[in-house]
VOTORDO-313913 format. One line per 10 residues: their letters; for each residue x, z, y of N, C-alpha, C. Coordinates in steps of 0.05 Angstrom, whole numbers, plus 5000, padded with zeros to 4 digits. Each point is the difference from the previous one (the first is absolute). Layout:
N
A) X,Z,Y,X,Z,Y,X,Z,Y  ...
% end
This chain:
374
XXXXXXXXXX) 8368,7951,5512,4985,5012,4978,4971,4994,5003  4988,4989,4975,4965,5000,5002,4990,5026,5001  4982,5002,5026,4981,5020,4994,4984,4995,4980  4987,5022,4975,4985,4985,4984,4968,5016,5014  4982,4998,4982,4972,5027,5008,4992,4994,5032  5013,4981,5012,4982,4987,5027,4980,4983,4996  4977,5006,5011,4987,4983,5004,4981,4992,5025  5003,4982,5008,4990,4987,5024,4965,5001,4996  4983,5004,5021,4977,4989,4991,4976,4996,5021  4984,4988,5004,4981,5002,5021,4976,5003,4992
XXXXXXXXXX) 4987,5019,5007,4975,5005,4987,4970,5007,5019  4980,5000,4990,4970,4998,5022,4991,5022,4974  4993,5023,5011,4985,5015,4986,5019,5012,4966  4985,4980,4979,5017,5003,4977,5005,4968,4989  5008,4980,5022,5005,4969,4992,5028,4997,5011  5016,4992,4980,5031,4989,5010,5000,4977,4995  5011,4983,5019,5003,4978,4991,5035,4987,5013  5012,5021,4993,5031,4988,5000,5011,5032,4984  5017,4984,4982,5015,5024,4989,5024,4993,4997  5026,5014,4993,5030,4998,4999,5008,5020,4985
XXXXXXXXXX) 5009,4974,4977,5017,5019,4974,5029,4994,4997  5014,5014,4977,5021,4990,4991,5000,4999,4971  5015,4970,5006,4998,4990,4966,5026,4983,4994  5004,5021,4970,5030,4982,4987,4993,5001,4971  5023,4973,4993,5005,4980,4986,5012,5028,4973  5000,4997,4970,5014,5011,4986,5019,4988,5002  5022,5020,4992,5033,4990,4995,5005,4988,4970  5017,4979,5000,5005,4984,4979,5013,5016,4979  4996,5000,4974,5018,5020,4977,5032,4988,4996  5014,5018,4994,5023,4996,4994,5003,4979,4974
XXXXXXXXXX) 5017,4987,4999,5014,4973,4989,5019,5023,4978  5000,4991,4981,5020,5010,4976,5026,4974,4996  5022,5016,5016,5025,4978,4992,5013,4990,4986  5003,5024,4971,5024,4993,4978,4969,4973,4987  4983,5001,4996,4972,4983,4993,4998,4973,5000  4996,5001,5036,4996,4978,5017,4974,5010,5005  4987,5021,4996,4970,5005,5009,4988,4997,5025  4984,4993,5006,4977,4994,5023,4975,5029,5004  5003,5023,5028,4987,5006,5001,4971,4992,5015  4986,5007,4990,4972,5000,5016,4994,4995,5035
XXXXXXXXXX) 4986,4987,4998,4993,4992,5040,4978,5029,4999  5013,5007,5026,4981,5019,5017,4967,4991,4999  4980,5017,4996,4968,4993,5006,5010,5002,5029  4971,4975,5010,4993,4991,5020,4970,5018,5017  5009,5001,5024,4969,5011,5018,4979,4988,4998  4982,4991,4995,4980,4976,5004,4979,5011,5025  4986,4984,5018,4971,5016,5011,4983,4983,4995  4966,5014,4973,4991,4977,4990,4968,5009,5024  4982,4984,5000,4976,4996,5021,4983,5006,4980  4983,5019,5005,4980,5015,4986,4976,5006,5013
XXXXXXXXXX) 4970,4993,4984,4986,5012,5011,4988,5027,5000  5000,5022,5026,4992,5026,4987,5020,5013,5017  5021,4981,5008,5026,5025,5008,4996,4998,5032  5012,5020,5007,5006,5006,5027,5020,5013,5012  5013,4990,5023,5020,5016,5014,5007,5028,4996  4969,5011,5007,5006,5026,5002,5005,5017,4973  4981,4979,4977,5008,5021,4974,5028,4990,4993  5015,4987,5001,5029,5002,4995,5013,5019,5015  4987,4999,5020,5019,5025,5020,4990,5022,4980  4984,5015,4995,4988,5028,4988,5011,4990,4974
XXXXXXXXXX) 5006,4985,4979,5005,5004,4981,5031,4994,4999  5011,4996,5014,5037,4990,5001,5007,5010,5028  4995,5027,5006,5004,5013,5028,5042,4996,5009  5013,5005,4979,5019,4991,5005,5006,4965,5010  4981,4996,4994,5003,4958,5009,5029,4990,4985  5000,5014,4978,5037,4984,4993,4991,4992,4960  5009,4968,5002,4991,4985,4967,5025,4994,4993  5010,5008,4980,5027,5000,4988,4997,4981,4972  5003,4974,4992,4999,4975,4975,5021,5017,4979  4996,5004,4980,5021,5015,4976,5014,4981,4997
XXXXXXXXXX) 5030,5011,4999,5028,4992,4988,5000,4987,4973  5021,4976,5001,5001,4987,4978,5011,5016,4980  5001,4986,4972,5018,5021,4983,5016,4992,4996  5024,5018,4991,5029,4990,4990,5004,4981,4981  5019,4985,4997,5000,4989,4978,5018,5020,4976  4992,5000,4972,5013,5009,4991,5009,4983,4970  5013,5024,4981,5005,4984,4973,4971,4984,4987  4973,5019,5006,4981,4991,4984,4976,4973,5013  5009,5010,5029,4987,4976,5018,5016,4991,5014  5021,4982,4997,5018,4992,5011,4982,4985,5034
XXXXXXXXXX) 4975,4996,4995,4987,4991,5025,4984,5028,5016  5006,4996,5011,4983,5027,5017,4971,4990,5003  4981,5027,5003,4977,4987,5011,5001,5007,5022  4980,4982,5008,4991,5000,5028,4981,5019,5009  5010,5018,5023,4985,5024,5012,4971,4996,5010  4986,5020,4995,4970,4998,5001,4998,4993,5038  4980,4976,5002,4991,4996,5027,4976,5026,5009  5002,5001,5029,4978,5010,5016,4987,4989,5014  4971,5000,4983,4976,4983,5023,4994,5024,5017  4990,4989,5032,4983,5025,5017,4978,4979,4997
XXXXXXXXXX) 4991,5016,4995,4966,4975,5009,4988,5016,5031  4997,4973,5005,4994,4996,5034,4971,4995,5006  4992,5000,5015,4970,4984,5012,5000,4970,5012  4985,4981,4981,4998,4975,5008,4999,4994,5035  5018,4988,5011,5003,4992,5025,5023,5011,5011  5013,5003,4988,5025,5019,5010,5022,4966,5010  5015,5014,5026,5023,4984,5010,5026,5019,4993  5024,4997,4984,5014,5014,4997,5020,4994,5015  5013,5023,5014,5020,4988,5016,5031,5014,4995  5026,5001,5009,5025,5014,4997,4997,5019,5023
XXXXXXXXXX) 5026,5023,5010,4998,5015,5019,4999,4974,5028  5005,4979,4996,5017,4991,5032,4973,4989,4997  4980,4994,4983,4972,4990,5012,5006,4967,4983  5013,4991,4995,5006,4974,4983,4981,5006,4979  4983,4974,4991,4975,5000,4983,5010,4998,4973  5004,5010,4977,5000,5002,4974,4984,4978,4984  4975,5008,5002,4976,4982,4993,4979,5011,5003  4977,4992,4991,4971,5007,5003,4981,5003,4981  4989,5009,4991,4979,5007,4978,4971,5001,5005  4992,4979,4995,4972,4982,5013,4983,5004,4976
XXXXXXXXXX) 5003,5006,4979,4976,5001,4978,5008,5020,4981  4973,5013,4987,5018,5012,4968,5016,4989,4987  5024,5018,4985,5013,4979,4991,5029,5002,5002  4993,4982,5029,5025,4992,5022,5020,5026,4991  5032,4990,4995,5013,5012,4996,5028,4994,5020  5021,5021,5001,5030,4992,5014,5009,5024,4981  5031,4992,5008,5016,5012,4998,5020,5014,5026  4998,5015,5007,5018,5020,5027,5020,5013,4992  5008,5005,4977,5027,5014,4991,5005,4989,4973  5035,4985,5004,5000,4988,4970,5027,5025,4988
XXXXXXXXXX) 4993,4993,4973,5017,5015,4978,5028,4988,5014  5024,5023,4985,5026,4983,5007,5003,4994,4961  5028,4979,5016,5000,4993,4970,5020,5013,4981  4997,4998,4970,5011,5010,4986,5023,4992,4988  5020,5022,4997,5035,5000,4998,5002,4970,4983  5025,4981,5000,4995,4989,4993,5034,4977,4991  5008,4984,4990,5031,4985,5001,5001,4993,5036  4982,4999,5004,5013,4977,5035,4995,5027,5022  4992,5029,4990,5000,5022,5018,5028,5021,4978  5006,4986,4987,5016,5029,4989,4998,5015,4987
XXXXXXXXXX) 4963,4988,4984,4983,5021,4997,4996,5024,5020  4999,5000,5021,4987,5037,5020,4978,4971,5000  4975,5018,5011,4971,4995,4997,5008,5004,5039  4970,4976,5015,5004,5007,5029,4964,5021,4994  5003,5021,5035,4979,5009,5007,4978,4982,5008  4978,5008,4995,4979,4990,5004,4994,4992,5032  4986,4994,5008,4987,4989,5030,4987,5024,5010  4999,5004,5028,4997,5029,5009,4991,4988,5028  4974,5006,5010,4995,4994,5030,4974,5018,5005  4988,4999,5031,4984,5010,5002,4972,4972,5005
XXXXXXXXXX) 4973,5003,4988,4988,4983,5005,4970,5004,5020  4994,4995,5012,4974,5012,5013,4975,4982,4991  4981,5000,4991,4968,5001,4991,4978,4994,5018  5000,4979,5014,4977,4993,5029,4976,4984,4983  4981,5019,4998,4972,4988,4994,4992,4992,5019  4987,4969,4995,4982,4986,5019,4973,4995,4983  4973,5005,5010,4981,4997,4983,4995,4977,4998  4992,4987,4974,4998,4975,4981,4962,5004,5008  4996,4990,5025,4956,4990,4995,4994,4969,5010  4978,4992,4992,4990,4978,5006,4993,4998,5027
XXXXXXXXXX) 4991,5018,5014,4992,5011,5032,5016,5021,5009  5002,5001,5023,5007,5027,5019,4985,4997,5028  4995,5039,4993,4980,5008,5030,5018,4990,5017  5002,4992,5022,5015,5009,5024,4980,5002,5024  5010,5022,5018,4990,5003,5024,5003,5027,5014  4993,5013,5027,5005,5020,5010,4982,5024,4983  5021,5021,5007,4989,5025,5004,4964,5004,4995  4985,5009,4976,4970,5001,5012,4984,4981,4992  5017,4976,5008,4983,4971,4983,4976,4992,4987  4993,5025,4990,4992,5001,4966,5000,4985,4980
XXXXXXXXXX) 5036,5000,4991,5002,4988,4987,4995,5008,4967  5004,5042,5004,4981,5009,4968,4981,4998,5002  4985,5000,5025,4974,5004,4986,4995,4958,4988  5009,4986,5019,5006,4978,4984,4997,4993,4973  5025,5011,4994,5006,4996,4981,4987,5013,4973  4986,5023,5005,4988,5011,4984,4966,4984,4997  4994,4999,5010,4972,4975,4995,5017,4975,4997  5015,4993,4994,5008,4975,4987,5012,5000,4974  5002,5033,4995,5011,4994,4971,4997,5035,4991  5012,5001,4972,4997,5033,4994,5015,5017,5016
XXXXXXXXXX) 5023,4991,5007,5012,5027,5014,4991,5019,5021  5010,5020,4991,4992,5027,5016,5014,5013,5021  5008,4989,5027,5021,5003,5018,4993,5021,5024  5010,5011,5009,5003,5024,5008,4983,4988,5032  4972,5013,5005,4989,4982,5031,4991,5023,5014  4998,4992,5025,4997,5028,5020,5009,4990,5033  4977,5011,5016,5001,4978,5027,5023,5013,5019  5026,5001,4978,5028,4998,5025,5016,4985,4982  5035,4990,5028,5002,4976,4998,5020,5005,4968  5010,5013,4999,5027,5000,4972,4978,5016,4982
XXXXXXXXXX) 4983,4974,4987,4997,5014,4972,5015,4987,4969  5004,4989,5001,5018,4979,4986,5021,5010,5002  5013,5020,4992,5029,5003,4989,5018,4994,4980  4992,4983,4987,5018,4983,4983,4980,4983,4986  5009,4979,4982,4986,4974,4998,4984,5003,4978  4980,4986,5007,4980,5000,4978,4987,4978,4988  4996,4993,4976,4996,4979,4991,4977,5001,4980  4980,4987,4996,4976,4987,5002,4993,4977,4985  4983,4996,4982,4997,4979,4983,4972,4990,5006  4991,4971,5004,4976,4994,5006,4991,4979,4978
XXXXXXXXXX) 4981,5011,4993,4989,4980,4987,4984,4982,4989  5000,4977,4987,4978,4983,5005,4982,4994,4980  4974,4999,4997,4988,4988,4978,5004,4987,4971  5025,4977,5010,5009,4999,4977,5033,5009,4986  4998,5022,5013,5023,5014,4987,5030,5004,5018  4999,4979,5028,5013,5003,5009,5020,5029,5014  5021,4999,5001,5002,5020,5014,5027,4993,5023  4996,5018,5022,5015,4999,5025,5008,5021,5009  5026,4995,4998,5009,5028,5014,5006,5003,5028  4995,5026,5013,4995,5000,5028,5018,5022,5010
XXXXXXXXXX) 5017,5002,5018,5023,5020,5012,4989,5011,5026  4992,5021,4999,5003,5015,5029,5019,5016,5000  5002,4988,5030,5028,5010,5012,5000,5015,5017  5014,5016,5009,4995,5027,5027,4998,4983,5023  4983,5010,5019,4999,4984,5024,5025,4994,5019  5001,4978,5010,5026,4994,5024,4997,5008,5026  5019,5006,5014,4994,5008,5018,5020,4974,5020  4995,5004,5030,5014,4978,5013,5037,5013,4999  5018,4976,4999,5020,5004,4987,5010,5011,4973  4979,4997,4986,5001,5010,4970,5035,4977,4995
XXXXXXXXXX) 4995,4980,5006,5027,4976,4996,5032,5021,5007  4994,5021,5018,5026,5009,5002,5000,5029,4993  4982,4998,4978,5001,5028,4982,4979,5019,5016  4985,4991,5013,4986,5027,5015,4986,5002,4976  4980,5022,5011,4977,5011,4974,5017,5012,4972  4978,4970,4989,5013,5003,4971,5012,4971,4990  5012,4981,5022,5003,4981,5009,5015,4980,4967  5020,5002,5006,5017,4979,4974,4989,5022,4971  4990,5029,4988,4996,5004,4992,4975,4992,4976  4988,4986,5021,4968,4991,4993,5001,4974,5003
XXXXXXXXXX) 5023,4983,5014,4992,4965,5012,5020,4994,4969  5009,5010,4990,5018,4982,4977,4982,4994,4975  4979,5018,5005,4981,5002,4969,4987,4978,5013  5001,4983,5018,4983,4977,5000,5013,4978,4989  5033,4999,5005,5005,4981,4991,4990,4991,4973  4998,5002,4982,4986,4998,4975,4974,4992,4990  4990,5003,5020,4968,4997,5003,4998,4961,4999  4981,4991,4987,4992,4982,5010,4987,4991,5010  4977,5011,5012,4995,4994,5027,4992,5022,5011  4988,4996,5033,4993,5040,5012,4974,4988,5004
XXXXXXXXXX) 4991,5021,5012,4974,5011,5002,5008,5008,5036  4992,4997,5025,5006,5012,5019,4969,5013,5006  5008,5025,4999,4971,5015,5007,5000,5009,5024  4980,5000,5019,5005,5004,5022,4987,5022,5006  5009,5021,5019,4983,5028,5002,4977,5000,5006  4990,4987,5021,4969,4999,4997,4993,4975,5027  4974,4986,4988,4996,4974,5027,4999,5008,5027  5002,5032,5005,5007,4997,5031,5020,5013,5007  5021,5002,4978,5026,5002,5011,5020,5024,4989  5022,5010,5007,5012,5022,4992,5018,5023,5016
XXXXXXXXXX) 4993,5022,4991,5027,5018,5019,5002,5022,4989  5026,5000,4992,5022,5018,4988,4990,5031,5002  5015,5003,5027,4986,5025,5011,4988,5001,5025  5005,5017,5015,4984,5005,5029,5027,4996,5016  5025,5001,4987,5027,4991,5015,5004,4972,5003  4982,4986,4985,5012,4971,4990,4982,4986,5013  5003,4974,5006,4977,4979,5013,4981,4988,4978  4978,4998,5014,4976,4992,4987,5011,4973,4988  4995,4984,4983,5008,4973,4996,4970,4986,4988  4987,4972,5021,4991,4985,4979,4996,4999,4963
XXXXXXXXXX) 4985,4985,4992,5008,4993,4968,5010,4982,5006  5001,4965,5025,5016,4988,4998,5036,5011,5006  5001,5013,5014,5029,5016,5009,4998,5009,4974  4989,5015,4990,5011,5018,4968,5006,4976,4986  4996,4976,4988,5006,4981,4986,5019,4990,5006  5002,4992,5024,5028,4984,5018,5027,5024,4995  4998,5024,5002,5022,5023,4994,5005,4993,4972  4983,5010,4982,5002,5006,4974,5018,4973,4994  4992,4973,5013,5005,4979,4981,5033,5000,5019  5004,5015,5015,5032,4992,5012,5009,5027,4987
XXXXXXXXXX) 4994,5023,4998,5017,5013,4978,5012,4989,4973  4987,4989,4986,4998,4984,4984,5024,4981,5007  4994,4986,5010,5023,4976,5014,5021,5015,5000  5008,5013,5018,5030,5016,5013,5008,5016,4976  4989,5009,4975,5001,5012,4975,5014,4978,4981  4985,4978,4995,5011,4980,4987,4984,4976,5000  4999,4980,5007,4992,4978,5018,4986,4979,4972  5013,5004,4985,4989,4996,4967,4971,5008,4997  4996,5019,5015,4976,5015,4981,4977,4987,5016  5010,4984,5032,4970,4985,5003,4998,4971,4984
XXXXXXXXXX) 5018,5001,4983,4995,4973,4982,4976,5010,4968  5001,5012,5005,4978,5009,4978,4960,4995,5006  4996,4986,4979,4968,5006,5007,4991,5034,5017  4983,4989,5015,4977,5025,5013,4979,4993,4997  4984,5027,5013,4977,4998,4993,4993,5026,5017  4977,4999,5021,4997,5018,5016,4978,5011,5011  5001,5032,4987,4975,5012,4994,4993,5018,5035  4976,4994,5008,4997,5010,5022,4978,5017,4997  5012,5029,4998,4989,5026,4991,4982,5017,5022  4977,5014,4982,4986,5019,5021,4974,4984,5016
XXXXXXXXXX) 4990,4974,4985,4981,4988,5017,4977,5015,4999  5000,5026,4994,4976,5009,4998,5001,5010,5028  5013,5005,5013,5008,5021,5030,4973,4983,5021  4998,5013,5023,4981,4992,5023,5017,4971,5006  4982,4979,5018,5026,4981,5004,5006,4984,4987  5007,5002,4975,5026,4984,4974,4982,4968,5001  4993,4995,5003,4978,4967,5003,5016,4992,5024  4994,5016,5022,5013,4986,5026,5026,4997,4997  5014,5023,4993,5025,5006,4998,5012,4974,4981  4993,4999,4980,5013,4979,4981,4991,4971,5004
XXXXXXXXXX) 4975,4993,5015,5009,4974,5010,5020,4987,5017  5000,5030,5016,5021,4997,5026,5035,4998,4985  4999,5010,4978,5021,5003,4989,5006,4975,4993  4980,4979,4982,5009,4981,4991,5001,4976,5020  4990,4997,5021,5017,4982,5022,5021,5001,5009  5015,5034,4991,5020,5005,5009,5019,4994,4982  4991,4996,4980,5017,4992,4969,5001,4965,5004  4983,4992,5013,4994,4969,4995,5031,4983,5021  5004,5014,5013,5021,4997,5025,5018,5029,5012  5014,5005,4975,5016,5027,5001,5016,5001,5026
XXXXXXXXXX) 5015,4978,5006,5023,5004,5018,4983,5000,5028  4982,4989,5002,4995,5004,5030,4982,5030,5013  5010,5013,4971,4998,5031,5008,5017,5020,4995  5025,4991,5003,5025,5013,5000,5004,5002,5020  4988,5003,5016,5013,5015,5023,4993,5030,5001  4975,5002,4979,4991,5026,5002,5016,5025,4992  5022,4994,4980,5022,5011,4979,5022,5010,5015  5014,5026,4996,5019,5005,5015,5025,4980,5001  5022,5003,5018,5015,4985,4999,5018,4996,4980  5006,4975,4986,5017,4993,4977,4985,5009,4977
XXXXXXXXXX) 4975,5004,5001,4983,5013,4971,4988,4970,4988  4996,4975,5021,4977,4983,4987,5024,4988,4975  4981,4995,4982,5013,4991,4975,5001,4958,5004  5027,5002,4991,5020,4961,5002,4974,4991,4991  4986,5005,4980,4979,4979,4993,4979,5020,4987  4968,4995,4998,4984,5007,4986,4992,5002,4981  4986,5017,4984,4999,5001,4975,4975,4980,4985  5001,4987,4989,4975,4980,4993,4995,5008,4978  4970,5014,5003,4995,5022,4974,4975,4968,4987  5005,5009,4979,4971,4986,4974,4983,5001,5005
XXXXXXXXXX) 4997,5027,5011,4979,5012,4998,4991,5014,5024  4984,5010,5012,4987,5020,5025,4971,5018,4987  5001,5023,4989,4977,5006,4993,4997,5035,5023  4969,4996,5007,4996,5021,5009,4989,5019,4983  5005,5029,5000,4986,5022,4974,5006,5020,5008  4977,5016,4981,4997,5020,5013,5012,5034,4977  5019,5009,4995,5006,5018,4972,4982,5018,5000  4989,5007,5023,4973,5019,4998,4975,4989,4983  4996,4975,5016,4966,4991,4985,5002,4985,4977  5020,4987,4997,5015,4984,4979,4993,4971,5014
XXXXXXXXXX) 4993,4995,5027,4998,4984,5005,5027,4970,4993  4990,4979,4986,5017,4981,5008,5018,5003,4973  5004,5029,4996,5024,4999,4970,4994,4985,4985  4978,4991,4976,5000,4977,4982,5009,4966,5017  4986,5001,5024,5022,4968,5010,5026,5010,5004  5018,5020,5006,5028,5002,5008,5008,5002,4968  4995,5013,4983,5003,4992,4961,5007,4975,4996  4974,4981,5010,5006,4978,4996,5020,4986,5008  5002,5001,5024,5020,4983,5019,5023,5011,4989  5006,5018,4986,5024,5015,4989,5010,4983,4982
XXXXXXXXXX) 4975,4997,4978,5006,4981,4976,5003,4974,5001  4986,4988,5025,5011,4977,5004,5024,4992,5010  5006,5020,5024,5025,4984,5008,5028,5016,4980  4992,5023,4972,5025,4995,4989,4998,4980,4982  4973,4988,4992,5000,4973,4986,5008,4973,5007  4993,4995,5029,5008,4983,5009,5039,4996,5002  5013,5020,4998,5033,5014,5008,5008,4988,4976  4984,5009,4976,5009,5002,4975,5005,4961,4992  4975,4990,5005,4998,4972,4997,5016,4979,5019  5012,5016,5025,5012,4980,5019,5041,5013,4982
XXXXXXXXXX) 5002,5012,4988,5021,5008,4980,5002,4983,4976  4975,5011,4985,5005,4977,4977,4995,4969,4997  4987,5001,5029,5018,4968,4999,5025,4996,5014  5004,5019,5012,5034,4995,5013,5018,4995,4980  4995,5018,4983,5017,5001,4969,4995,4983,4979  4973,4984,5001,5004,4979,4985,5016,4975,5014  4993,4997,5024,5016,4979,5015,5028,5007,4995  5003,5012,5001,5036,5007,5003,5002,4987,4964  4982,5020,4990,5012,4988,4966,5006,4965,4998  4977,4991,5012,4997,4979,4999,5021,4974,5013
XXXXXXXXXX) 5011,5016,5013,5025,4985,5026,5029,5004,4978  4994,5028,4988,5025,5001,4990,5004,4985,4969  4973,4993,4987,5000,4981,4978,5015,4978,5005  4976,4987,5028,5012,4965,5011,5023,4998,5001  5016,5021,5015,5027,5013,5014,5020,4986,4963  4987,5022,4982,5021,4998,4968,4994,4972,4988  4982,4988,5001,4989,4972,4993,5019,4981,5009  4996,4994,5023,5016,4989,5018,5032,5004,4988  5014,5010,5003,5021,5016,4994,5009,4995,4971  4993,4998,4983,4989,4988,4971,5003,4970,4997
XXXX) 4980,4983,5015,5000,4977,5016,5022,4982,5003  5018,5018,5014,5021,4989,5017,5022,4997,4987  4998,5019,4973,5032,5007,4980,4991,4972,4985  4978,4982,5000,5003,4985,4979,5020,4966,5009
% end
């Protein structure tokens, strides 16, 4: 038997970003025999991508979590065709991965718009059923938002990656000098003179083994996938520590971690542009500190020895970019803006020519082909 009125959900404060409903298909209308009549197909579930919606207000406004598509109609003397039962859209939040209970992917909803179908109508009574109508489609589906931005914060605990992010753009994120202020993701629009705009994801800070769920580990590393490129902010140029339990770490050690969480999370995500903001240069030091840093960036591996064991990351991250700044003085933020806009301009242009070449291969490709039939 389906449980119905379950729902699964993981939430930071008042942000869900996985939910689990149940959703069925209408039942097909009855077939009229002495006739030959055709009843109605069951309405269908649809989940359409909206902007405005969110996890959690579907939870508060459909607390039961159960979408039922209306039944076809019978056929009768005056409509010997049945109609077809009214569909149910849920409208969802753009970026949604839809998946079944066993975790098998449905599809994905990447823009407004974007539509599926998760529960189909059954069909209606009919000569090759006997006329009886079948039941509709009946499963449970689960709802995994991944955030859809042009950037994502990443980095430890503290980082400052709101206060970051907040001198880089309007948003207003929750800042305060301990390490979990970031409890669920926040997103950020920057923008440019001539109208541009960029969206920016902060993410709750990682902690070491975030890769095997510590912290807030796979909770917060999936909203990167989506991202096109990150931002690695680093806690400050002379270094980082958790607590008074935890070891002091370098900023080179904080980079070398961050970028093997990352790795051991999904090995994909160091294929993405970077770009790496080295935070807090206002502190005593940060001059010395960050030159020393960038020799150590110039020849990463021959300072892996410094890293605990099995932490140094298979390969390094080759960021675009290296900017030092300061979220206090605003030191450096208009060049890290920039370098923002260029290297997603530069991404954008090494794409649209990927895609014209390809068009272009696949013309010759039909030409050719054309060619040959003569």
């Amino acid at each position: 038997m389906v449980r119905c009125g379950i729902v699964a959900l993981r939430k930071y404060g008042s942000f869900i970003d996985n939910l689990r409903l149940y959703v069925r298909g209408g039942s097909g209308g009855m077939g009229l025999l002495r006739l030959g009549g055709e009843g109605g197909k069951g309405g269908d579930v649809w989940i359409v991508a909206q902007e405005g919606v969110t996890l959690k207000k579907i939870k508060d406004k459909y607390p039961d979590k159960r979408f039922v598509a209306g039944v076809g109609a019978n056929s009768s003397i005056r409509s010997l065709k049945g109609t077809k039962g009214t569909d149910y859209e849920i409208h969802a939040p753009v970026g949604i991965s839809i998946t079944n209970d066993d975790g098998e992917v449905i599809g994905e909803l990447n823009k407004k718009g974007d539509q599926l179908i998760v529960a189909r109508g059954g069909r209606g009574g009919s000569f090759t059923t006997n006329f009886l109508p079948s039941k509709g489609q009946h499963r449970i589906v689960r709802m995994d938002l991944k955030l859809v931005a042009d950037l994502g914060l990443v980095g430890f605990p503290n980082a400052g990656k709101s206060s970051l992010l907040s001198q880089l753009s309007h948003a207003k994120p929750k800042i305060a000098d301990y390490p979990f202020t970031t409890m669920r993701p926040e997103i950020g629009k920057l923008m440019y003179r001539d109208y541009k705009q960029v969206s920016v994801a902060d993410l709750p800070g990682l902690i070491e083994g975030a890769h095997l769920n510590k912290g807030m580990g796979h909770k917060f590393l999936k909203h990167v996938e989506r991202t096109k490129q990150l931002i690695f902010v680093e806690v400050d140029v002379t270094g980082f520590q958790l607590s008074n339990k935890t070891p002091s770490r370098s900023a080179f050690e904080a980079i070398q971690l961050l970028t093997k969480e990352l790795e051991l999370y999904k090995v994909e995500l160091l294929s993405k542009p970077a770009v790496l903001a080295i935070n807090k240069m206002d502190l005593e030091n940060a001059e010395e500190k960050y030159n020393e840093l960038m020799q150590q960036l110039q020849q990463p591996q021959a300072f892996y020895h410094l890293l605990p064991e099995d932490m140094a990351p298979l390969k390094p991250v080759q960021f675009n970019h290296i900017i030092p700044v300061s979220a206090l003085t605003k030191y450096g933020i208009e060049e890290l803006k920039n370098c923002i806009r260029k290297s997603l301009d530069d991404q954008n242009d090494l794409e649209n020519e990927k895609y014209r070449l390809e068009k272009l291969e696949s013309l010759h490709s039909n030409t050719f082909n054309c060619t040959s039939n003569f």
